[in-house]
C-alpha positions in Angstrom: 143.7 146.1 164.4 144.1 146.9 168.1 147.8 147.1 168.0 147.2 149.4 164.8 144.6 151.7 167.1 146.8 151.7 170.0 149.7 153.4 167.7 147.2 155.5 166.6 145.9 156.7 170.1 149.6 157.1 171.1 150.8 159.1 168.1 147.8 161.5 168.9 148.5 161.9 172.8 151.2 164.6 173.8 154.5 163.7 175.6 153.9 164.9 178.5 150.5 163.1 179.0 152.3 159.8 177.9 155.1 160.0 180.3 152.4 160.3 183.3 150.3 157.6 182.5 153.7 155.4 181.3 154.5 156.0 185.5 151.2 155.9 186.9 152.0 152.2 188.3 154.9 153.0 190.2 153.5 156.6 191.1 150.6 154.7 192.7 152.7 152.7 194.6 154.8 155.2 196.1 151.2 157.3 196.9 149.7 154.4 198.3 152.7 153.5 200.7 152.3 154.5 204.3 155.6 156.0 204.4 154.8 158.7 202.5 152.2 159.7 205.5 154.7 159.3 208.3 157.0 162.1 206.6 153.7 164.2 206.3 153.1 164.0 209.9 156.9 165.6 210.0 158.7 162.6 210.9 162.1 163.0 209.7 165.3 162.9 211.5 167.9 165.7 210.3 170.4 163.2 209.3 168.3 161.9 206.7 167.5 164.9 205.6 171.2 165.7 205.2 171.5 162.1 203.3 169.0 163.1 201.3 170.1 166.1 200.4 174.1 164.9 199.2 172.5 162.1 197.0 170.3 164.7 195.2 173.6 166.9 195.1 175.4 163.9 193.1 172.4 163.3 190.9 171.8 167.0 189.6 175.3 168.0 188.9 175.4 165.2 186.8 172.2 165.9 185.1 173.2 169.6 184.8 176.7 168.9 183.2 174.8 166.7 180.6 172.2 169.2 180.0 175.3 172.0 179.5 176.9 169.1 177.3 173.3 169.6 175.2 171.5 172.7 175.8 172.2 173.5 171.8 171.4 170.1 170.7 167.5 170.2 168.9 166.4 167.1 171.1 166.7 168.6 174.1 167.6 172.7 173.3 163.0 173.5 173.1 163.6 172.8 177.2 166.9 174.2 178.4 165.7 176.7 181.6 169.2 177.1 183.2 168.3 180.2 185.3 164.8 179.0 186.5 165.1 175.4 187.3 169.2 174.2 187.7 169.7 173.6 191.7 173.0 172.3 192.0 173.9 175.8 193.1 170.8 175.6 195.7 172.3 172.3 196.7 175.6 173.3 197.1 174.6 176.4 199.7 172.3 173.7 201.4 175.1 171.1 202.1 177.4 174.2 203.1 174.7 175.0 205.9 174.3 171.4 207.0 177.9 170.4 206.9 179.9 173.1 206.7 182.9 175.0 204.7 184.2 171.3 204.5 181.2 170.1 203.2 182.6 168.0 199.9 185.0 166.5 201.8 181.7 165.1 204.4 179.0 164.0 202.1 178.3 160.3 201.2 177.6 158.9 197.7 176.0 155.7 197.9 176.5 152.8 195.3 173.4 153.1 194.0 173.7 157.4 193.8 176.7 156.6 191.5 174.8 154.1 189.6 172.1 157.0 189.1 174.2 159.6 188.2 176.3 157.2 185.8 173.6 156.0 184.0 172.3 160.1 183.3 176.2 160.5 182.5 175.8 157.8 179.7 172.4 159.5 178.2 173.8 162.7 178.2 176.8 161.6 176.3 175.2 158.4 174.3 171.4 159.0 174.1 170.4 162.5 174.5 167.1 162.3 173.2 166.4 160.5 176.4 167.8 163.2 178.5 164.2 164.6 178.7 162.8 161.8 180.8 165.4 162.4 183.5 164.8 166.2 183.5 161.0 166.3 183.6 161.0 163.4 186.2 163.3 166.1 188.5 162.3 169.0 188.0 158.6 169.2 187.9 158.2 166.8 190.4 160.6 169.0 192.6 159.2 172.2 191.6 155.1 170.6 192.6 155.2 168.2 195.5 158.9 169.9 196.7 157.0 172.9 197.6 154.8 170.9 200.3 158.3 169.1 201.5 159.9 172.3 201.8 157.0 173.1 204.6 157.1 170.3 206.5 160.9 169.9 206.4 161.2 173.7 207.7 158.7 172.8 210.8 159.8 169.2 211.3 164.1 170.2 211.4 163.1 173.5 213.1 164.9 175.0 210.4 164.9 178.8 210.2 161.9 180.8 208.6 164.6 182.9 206.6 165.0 179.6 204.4 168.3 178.3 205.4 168.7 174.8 204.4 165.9 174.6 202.1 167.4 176.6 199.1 167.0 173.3 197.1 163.4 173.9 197.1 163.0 177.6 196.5 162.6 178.7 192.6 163.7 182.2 192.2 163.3 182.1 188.7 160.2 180.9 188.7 157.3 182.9 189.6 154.5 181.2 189.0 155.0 177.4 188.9 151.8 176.8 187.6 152.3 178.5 184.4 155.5 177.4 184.0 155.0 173.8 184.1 152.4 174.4 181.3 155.0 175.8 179.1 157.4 173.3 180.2 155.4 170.6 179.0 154.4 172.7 176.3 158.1 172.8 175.0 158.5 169.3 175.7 155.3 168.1 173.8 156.9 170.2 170.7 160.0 168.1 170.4 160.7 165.6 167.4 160.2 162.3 168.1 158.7 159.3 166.0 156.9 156.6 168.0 159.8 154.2 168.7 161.8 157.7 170.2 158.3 158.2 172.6 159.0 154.6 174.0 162.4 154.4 174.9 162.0 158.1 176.4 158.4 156.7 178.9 160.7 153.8 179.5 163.7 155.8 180.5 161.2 157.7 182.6 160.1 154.5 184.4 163.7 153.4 184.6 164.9 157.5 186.0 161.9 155.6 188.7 163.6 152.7 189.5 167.0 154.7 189.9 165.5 157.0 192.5 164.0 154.1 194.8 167.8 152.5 194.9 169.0 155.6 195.7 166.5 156.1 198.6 166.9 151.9 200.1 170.7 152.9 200.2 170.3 155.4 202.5 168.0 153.6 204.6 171.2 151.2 205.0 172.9 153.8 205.5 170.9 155.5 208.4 170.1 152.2 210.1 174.2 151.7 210.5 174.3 154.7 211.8 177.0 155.3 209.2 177.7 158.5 207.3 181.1 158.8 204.8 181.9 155.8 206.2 182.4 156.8 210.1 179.7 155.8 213.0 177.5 159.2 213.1 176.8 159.9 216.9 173.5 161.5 217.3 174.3 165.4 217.5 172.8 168.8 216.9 174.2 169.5 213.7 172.8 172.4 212.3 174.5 175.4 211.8 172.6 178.2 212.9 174.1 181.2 211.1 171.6 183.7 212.5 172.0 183.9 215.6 174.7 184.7 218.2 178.2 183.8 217.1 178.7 182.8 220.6 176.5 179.2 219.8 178.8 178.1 217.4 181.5 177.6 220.1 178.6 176.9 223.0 178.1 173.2 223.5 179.9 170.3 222.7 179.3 167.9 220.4 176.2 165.7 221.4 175.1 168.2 223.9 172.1 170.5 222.9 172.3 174.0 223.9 169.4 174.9 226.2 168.9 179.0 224.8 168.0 178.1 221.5 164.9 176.7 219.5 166.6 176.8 216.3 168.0 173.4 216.5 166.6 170.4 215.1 166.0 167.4 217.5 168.1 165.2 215.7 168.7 163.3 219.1 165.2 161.2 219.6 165.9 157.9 219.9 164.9 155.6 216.9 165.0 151.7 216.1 165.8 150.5 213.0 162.3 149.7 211.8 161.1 153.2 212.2 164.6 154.6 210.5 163.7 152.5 207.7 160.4 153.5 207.4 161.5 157.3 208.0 164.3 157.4 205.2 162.1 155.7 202.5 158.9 158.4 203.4 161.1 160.7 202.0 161.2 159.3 198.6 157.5 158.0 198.7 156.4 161.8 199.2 159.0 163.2 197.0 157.8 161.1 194.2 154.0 160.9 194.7 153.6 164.2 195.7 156.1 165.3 192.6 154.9 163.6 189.8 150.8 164.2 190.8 151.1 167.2 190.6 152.7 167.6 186.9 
C-alpha cells in the first residue's frame, strides 16, 4: 500500500519539483560546506578561475553538440533555447581573454572533465531522454546562483566593469530570468515520460552531481601542483587587459606586476596547499548550492 501511494504521489508531482527534491541531499551538502563561504568572502585565486572556466568549456560543447544532435527529437525538442541559454560561445570569448589568441592550444582537460563530457556524449547519442537532467542541472543553476558568482568573481579577480571575462555568466537572451525559469520548467514538466522514464532522469540528475564534484577535486590536484596543461604555472599577472593602453601588453615581464594599473588581478598571494584546496572546491560548492536553490 505504501509503495502503491508513493507511485501515486510521484506520478502527481511535476518534473521539475522531482528533480529538486531527488538532489536535495547532495545540494545540502555542498550548501552546508564551508567552502562555499570562503569563495563568498571573494577568495579565489585567478588561476582557478581560469581552471574553472576550460572544464566548463569541455563540458558544454559537449552538452551543446548533443542537444544540436536532438533539438528535433520530442524528448528533448519542448526545451531547446539555443539563443538564450547555449554559452559555449560565452566560453570561448572568456578563455580567449584569459589565455589568449592561443587559447585551445593552453587549456587543461582533466580526467575526470573527459569522463564528464563522455558520459553526456553517450546520453546524447544513446539515451536522450536523459539529456534533460544534464541540461536543467547547467543551465538553471548557472543562470540563478551564476549571477551572484559573476559579482564576486568581477570584485575578487578585479576584472573589468565592462564584463570582460565573465561572458559565461551574462544571458543576453534572457531578460528576465525569473520568468524564464518558470517556462523552462514549464516545458520540461510537459515532456512524456512514464514513471520508470522520471527515475532514471532524477538519477541521471544526481549522477550529472557526482560528475561535477570529480570535475572540481581534479582541479584542486591540479592547482595544488601548481600544474596547468601539464607545465609548472609560475605565479603571474595573467589577465589580459584589453581596455586600456596597448603599451601594458608589452610593459612588465612575466611575474612582475605593473605598478600603473588596478586592472590586474592579484593572482600572486602566496597560498599553501590546504587553502588551494579549500579555494578550488568553494567554487563548485557555491556554483552548485547557490545554482540549484535557486531553481
Amino acid at each position: 500500500m505504501e509503495t502503491s501511494q508513493t507511485h501515486g504521489s510521484e506520478r502527481s508531482k511535476d518534473l521539475s519539483e522531482l528533480m529538486k527534491e531527488a538532489t536535495k541531499e547532495v545540494h545540502e551538502q555542498a550548501e552546508n560546506t564551508p567552502f562555499m563561504r570562503n569563495f563568498q568572502k571573494g577568495q579565489v585565486s585567478l588561476h582557478e578561475f581560469k581552471l574553472v572556466t576550460a572544464s566548463l568549456y569541455f563540458i558544454y560543447s559537449a552538452l551543446e553538440e548533443e542537444i544540436e544532435r536532438n533539438k528535433d527529437n520530442p524528448v528533448f525538442a519542448p526545451v531547446y533555447f539555443p539563443a538564450e541559454l547555449h554559452r559555449k560561445a560565452a566560453l570561448e570569448e572568456d578563455l580567449e581573454y584569459f589565455y589568449g589568441s592561443n587559447w585551445r592550444g593552453e587549456i587543461p582537460c582533466p580526467e575526470a572533465t573527459q569522463k564528464y563530457v563522455e558520459r553526456i556524449h553517450y546520453v546524447g547519442k544513446n539515451q536522450p531522454e536523459l539529456l534533460v537532467a544534464h541540461a536543467y542541472t547547467r543551465y538553471l543553476g548557472d543562470l540563478s546562483g551564476g549571477q551572484v558568482l559573476k559579482k564576486i568573481a568581477q570584485k575578487a579577480l578585479q576584472l573589468p566593469a565592462t564584463g570582460e571575462g565573465l561572458a559565461f555568466f551574462t544571458f543576453d537572451g534572457v531578460s528576465n530570468a525569473t520568468k524564464f525559469k518558470q517556462l523552462y520548467r514549464s516545458r520540461m514538466n510537459a515532456l512524456e515520460m512514464d514513471l520508470a522514464t522520471k527515475k532514471r532522469v532524477l538519477e541521471e540528475a544526481k549522477k550529472a552531481f557526482l560528475l561535477n564534484i570529480q570535475v572540481f577535486e581534479a582541479l584542486q590536484e591540479l592547482v595544488s601542483k601548481g600544474q596547468e596543461n601539464g607545465h609548472t604555472v609560475q605565479p603571474k599577472a595573467e589577465l589580459r587587459t584589453r581596455n586600456v593602453n596597448k603599451s601594458h601588453e608589452q610593459g612588465p615581464a612575466p611575474g612582475q606586476e605593473s605598478k600603473k594599473t588596478n586592472r590586474r588581478p592579484t593572482d600572486m598571494m602566496p597560498i599553501t596547499r590546504l587553502v588551494r584546496w579549500i579555494l578550488a572546491l568553494s567554487f563548485l560548492a557555491t556554483t552548485v548550492a547557490l545554482g540549484l536553490f535557486a531553481m
